[in-house]
C-alpha positions in Angstrom: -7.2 80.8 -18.2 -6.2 77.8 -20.0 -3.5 76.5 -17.6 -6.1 77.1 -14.8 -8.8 75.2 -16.8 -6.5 72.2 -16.9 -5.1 72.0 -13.1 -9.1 72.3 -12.6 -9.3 69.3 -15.0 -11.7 71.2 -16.7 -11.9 72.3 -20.5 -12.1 76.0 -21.2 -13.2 76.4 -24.4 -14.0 80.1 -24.8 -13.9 83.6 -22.7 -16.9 85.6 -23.7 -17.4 89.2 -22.4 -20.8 90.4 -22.8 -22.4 94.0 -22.9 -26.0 95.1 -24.1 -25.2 95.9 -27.4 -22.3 93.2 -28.4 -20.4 90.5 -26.8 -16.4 89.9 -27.4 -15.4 85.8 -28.2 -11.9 85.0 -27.1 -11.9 82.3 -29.5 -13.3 84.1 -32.0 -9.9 85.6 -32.6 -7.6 83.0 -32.3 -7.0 84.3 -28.5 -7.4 80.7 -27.0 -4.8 78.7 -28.5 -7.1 74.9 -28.7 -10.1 76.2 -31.1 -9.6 76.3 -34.5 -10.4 80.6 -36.1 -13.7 81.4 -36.6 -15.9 84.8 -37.5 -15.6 88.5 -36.5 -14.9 89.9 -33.1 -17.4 91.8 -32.5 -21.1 90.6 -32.7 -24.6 92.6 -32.5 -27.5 91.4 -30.6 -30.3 90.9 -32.4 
């Protein structure tokens, strides 16, 4: 996803997969190798 984010010239930042009761961050853990760590994987909806 990177790689294809920079032929596109284009910055990817995260990959996010949503679903109605939580949502998975790719860069939440460590998965996309340019963003510092950050918090759990796994967050509830409020």
């Amino acid at each position: 996803m990177n790689r294809s984010g920079r032929e596109l010239k284009v910055p990817v930042i995260d990959h996010v997969i949503i679903t109605e009761e939580a949502y998975y961050s790719f860069a939440e853990q460590d998965q996309m190798s340019e963003l510092p760590r950050k918090r759990s994987c796994m967050q509830q909806w409020r």
